[in-house]
N, C-alpha and C positions, 0 to 999 in steps of 0.2 A: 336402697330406695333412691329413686331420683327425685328433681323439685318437684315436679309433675303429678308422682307419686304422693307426697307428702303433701301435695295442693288437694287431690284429688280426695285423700282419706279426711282435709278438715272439714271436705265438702260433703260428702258421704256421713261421715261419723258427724258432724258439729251443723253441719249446714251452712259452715264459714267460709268466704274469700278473703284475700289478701287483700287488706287496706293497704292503700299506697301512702301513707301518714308523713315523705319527706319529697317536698317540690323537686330539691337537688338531688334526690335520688329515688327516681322513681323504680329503684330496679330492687329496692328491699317489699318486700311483702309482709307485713304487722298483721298477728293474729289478735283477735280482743272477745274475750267470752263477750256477749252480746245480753248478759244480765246483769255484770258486774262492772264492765267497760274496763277491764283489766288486762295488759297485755299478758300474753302466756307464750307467744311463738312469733319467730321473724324466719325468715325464710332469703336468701341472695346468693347470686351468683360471684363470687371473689377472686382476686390473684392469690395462688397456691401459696406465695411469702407471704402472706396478708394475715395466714393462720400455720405457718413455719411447714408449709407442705413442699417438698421439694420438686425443684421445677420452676418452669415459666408459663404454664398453664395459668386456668380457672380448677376453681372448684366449687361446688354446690356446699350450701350450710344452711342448716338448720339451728337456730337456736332456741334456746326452751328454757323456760326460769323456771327450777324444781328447788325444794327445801336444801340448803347449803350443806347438807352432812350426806345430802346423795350426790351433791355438784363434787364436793370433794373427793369421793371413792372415783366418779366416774373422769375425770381427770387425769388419773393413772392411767388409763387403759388407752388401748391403742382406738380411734379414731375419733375423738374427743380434745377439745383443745380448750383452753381458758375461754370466758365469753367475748367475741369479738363485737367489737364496740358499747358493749352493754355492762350493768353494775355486776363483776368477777364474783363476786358472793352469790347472788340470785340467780347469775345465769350460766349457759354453758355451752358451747359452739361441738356438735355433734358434725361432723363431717360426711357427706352424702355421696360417698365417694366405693361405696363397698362394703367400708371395712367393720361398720356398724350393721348387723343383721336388720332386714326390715322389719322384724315382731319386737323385738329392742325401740328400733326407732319410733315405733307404733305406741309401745307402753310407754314411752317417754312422752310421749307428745299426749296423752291420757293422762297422765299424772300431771302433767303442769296446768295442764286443763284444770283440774282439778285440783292442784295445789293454787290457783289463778281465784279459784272461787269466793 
């Protein structure tokens, strides 16, 4: 899935756009269930060292605050990184790069919705 993709599904599925919540960066996108005023999802384009991807590129991230016993299995796995810039317990930096299936990324971004509740 690209940013695009993952903008487009919170718009379709939630009816959500990306709040721009920081002056000095206005390049992060903040999801917030729009009942609970909870965040659930950030969305930004980053340097590949920024989340130990090798290279000197960018890359796409999603991040998504799910219950800590799922952050932790999904950790292990290949495109998944600890949460960048966010509390490492609640959340978790998915990488929009491939290597996460887009029906994965979809149920992921569903459950924190719904773990946000």
């Amino acid at each position: 899935m690209t940013l695009d993709d993952v903008h487009d599904y919170l718009r379709t599925r939630y009816g959500l756009t990306p709040t721009r919540a920081f002056k000095e960066d206005p390049g992060i996108g903040v999801f917030v269930r729009s009942d609970s005023k909870k965040w659930f999802a950030a969305t930004k384009n980053i340097r590949c060292r920024s989340v130990d991807v090798e290279g000197d590129g960018r890359v796409d991230i999603l991040n998504v605050k799910l219950d800590p016993r799922v952050i932790a299995s999904l950790r292990t796995r290949e495109g998944f990184r600890p949460a960048w810039h966010m509390n490492r317990n609640k959340w978790v930096t998915v990488l929009l790069d491939g290597t996460v299936r887009d029906d994965e990324v979809r149920s992921l971004i569903d459950q924190a919705y719904g773990y946000a509740g």
